[in-house]
C-alpha positions as a printed Julia matrix, in Angstrom:
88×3 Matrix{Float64}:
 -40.09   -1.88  17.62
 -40.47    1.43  15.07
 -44.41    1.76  15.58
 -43.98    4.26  12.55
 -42.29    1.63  10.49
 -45.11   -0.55   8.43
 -42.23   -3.69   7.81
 -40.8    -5.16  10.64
 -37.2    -4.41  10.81
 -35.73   -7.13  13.12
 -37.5   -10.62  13.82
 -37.08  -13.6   15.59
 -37.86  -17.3   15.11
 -38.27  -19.83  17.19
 -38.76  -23.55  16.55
 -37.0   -26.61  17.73
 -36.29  -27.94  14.25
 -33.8   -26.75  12.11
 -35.56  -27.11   8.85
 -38.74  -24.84  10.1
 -36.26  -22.18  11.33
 -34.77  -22.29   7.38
 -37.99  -22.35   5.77
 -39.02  -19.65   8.06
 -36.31  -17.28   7.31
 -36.11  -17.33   3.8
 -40.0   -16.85   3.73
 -39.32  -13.9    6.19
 -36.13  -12.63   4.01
 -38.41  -13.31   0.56
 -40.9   -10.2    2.04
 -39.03   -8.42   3.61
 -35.26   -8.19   2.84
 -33.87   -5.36   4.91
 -34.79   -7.69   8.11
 -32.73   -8.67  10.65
 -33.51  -12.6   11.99
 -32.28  -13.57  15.02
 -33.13  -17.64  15.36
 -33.66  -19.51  18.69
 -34.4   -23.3   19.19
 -35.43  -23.11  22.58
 -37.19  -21.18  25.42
 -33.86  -20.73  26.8
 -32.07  -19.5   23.63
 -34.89  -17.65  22.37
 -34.17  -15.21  25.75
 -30.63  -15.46  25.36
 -31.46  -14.43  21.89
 -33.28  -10.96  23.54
 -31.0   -10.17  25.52
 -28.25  -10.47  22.65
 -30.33   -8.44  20.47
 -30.4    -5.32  23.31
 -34.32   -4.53  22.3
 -37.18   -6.34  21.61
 -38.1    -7.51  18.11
 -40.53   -5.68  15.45
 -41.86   -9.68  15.0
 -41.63  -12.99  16.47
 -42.42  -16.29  15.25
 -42.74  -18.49  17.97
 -43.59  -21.97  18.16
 -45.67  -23.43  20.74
 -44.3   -26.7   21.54
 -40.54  -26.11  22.54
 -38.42  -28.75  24.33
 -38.4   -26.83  27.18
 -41.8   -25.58  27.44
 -44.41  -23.23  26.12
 -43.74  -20.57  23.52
 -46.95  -19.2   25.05
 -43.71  -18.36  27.83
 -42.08  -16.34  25.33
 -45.22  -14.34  23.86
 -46.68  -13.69  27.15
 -43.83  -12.07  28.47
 -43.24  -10.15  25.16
 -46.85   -8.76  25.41
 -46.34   -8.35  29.51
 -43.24   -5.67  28.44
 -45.58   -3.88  26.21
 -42.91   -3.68  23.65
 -44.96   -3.92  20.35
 -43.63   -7.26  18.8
 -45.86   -8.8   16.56
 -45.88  -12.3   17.66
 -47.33  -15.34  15.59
């Protein structure tokens, strides 16, 4: 994350159904269209999705109820790193 950046640059979402992820990206593309989206519908692929991306994420939306577990996971161990992402 740019801390000297005010819009995020590069996001991820993560939510189990398809249509949310959608609906979530175009909202995030509508305000703010230089941003990168990577999309995850899973605890697993929302760490693949990390690792693929080679640096943490200016902003995350994560949903809480994943099929295989907690997005509470996923923000926790974002906030653990200290890497700055916004997570909602």
């Amino acid at each position: 994350p740019d801390p000297t950046s005010p819009l995020p640059r590069s996001a991820l979402v993560v939510d189990d159904l398809p249509s949310a992820r959608r609906w979530l990206r175009a909202a995030l593309l509508d305000a703010f269209p230089e941003v990168s989206i990577a999309e995850a519908g899973s605890l697993a692929d929302a760490r693949a999705a990390l690792v693929a991306l080679g640096k943490a994420p200016d902003l995350a939306l994560i949903d809480l109820g994943l099929p295989d577990g907690s997005g509470l996971r996923l923000i926790e161990a974002l906030q653990r790193d200290g890497v700055g992402t916004l997570c909602i």
